[in-house]
C-alpha positions in Angstrom: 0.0 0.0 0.0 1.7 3.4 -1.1 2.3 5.5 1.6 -0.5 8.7 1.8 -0.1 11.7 2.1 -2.3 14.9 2.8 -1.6 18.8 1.6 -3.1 21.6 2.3 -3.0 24.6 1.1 -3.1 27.8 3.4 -6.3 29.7 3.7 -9.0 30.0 1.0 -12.2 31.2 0.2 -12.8 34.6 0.1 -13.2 34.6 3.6 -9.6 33.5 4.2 -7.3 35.1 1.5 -4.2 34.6 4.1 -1.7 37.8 4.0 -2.7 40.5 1.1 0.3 42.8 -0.5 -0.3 44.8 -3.4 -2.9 42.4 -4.5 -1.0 39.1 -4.3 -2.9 36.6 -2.2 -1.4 33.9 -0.2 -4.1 31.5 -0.7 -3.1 31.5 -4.7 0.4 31.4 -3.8 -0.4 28.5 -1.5 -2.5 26.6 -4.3 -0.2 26.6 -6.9 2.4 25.3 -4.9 0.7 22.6 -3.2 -0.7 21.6 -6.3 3.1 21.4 -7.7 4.6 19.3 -4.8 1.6 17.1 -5.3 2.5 16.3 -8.3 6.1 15.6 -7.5 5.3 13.2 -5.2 2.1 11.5 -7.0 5.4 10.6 -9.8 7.0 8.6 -7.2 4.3 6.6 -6.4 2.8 8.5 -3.2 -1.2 8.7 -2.3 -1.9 12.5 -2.5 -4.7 14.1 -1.4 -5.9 17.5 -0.6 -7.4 19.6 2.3 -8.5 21.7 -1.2 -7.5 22.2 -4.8 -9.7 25.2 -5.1 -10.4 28.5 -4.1 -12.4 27.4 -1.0 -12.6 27.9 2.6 -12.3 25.0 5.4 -11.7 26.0 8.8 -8.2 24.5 10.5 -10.1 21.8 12.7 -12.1 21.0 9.3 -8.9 20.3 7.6 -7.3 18.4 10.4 -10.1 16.4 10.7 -10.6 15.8 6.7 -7.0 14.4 7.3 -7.9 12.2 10.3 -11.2 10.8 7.8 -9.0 9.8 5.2 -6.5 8.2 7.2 -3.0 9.6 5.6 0.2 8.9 7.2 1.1 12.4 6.9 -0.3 16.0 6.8 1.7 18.8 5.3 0.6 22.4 5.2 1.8 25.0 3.0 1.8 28.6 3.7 3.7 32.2 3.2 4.1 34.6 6.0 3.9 38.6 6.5 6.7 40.0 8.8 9.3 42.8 8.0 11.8 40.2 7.7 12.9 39.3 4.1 13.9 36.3 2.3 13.6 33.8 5.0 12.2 30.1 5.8 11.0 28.4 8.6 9.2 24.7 9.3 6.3 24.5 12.3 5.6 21.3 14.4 3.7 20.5 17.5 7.0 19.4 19.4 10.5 19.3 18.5 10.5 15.5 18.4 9.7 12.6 15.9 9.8 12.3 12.2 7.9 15.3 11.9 10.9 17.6 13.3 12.9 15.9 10.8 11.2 16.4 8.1 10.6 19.9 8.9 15.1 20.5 9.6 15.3 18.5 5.8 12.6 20.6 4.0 13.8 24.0 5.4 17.4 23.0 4.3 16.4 22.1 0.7 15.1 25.5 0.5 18.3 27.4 2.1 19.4 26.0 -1.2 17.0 27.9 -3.5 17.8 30.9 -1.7 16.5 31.2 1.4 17.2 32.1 5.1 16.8 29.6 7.0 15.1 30.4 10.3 14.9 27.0 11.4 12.2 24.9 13.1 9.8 26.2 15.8 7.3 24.2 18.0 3.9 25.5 17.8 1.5 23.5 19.8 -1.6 25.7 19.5 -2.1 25.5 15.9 -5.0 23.5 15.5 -3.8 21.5 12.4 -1.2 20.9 14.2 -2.6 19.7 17.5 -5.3 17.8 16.2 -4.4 16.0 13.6 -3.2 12.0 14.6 -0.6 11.7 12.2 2.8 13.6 11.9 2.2 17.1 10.4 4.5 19.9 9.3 3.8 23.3 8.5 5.7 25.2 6.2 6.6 28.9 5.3 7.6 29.8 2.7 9.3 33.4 2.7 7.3 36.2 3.0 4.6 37.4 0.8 4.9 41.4 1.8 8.8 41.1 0.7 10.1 41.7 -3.6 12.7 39.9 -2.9 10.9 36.7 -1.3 8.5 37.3 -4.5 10.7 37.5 -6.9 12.7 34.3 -5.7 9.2 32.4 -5.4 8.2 33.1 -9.0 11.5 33.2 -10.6 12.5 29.5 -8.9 8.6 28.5 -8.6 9.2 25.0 -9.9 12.7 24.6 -7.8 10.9 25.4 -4.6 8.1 23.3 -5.2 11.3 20.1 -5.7 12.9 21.4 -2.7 9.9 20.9 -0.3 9.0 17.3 -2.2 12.9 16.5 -1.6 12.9 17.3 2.0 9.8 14.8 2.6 11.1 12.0 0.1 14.5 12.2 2.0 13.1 12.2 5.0 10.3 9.1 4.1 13.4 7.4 2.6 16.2 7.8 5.2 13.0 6.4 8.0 12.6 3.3 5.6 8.8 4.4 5.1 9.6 4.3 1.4 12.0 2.6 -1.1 14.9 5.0 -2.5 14.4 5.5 -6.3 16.5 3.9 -8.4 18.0 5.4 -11.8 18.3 3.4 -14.4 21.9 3.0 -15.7 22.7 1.7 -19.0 26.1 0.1 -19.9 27.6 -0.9 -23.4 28.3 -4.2 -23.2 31.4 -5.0 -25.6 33.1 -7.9 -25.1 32.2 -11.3 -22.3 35.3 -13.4 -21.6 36.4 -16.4 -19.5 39.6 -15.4 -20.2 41.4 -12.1 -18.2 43.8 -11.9 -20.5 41.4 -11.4 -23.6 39.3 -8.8 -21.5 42.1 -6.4 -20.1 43.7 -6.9 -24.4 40.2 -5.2 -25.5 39.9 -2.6 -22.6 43.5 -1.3 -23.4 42.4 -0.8 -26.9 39.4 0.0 -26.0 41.2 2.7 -23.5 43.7 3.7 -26.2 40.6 5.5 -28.7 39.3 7.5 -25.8 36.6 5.3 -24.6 35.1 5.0 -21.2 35.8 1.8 -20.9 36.0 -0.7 -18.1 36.0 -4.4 -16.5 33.4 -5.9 -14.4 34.5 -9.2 -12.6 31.8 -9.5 -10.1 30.9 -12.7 -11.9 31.9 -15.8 -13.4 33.0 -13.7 -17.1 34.9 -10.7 -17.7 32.4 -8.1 -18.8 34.2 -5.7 -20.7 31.8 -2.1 -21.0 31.9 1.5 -22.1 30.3 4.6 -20.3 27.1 4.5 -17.6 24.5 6.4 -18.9 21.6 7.2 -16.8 19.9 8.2 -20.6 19.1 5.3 -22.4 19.4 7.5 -25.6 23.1 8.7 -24.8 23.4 4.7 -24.6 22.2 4.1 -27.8 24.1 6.7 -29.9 27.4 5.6 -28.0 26.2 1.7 -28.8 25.9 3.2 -32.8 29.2 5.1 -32.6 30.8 1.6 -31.3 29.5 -0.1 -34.3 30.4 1.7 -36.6 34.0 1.2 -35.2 33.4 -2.4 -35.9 32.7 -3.6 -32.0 30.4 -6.1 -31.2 27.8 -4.5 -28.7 24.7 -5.1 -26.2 23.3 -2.4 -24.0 22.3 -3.7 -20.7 20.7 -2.4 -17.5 
């Protein structure tokens, strides 16, 4: 069963447009990013749901409890902040403790990396999405939507951000075991198979000697003789043509 997962976007409705500067509402700004971590994570094979993907209002405890109802292993709340303060980040929990607080250190320190400040994690037990809902939960704010500077870096790295704060949970899911690390694909040109050591290290010298990538693998009973890892299995292919045409025998394999 994939592990769940529910976001929620900050505010909503026009009751609730969250903090207002020149205009800009944070309940968009919350939207659209939610919406783009959700998508992020729905790629590697997480159950996403939403507290909303509309402009509508639900109070805090309606949200928490929409959470507890659907039974996700974890609630994630997006938000921006208004404070004098420019350009900076920080992650809410309930308690400093848990998988939560990790997850809230590893988000805030992917997004030191777009550009950030990091103001690092704070305990907020009174929030009511935080206090009642049963699973862990995070809260998350991103800069400040009454700074330029905080604006310009969320809409000129929009798509970065949105990685960053999908990064810090998949890390975080990952390093606790609650989810398998991806695995890239590499692809290897396979150009010679030999019993013989003697006949394997003769082709990787030549091999070697035209500029090749080239390279044994003895971790079984042959001698596998290869060129290049490629984590594109068209860079593969057009290295496997270039091969041939040099008048090697190939195979790519995975």
């Amino acid at each position: 069963m994939a592990y769940s997962i529910m976001l929620d976007a900050g505010h909503g409705g026009a009751k609730d447009p969250g903090a207002v500067y020149e205009g800009r509402q944070e309940k968009d700004d919350n939207l659209k990013l939610v919406l783009a971590i959700g998508e992020i994570l729905s790629d590697r094979g997480l159950d996403v749901e939403y507290t909303r993907t509309t402009d509508v209002y639900e109070t805090p405890y309606e949200k928490a409890m929409k959470a507890n109802n659907a039974g996700v292993d974890l609630f994630v709340s997006i938000h921006r902040n208004s404070f004098p303060v420019d350009n900076e980040v920080e992650g809410v929990v309930y308690d400093l403790s848990g998988l939560k607080y990790e997850m809230a250190q590893n988000i805030n320190e992917q997004l030191e990396g777009v550009g950030f400040v990091n103001l690092g994690v704070k305990a907020r037990p009174n929030l009511v999405v935080l206090k009642r809902t049963k699973m862990p939960a995070v809260l998350v704010e991103v800069g400040f939507i009454n700074s330029d500077t905080d604006n310009q870096l969320f809409d000129d790295n929009f798509q970065d951000i949105a990685q960053a704060i999908a990064d810090g949970i998949l890390d975080t899911l990952e390093s606790n075991g609650l989810i398998q690390e991806e695995k890239v694909p590499v692809y290897r040109v396979q150009v010679g198979l030999f019993r013989n050591q003697r006949y394997a290290n003769r082709l990787l010298n030549e091999l070697l000697e035209q500029e090749y990538p080239a390279y044994i693998d003895r971790s079984g009973p042959y001698h596998r003789v290869y060129v290049g890892e490629f984590d594109n299995l068209n860079d593969a292919v057009q290295m496997e043509r270039r091969l041939k045409r040099a008048g090697y025998q190939t195979l790519i394999v995975q």
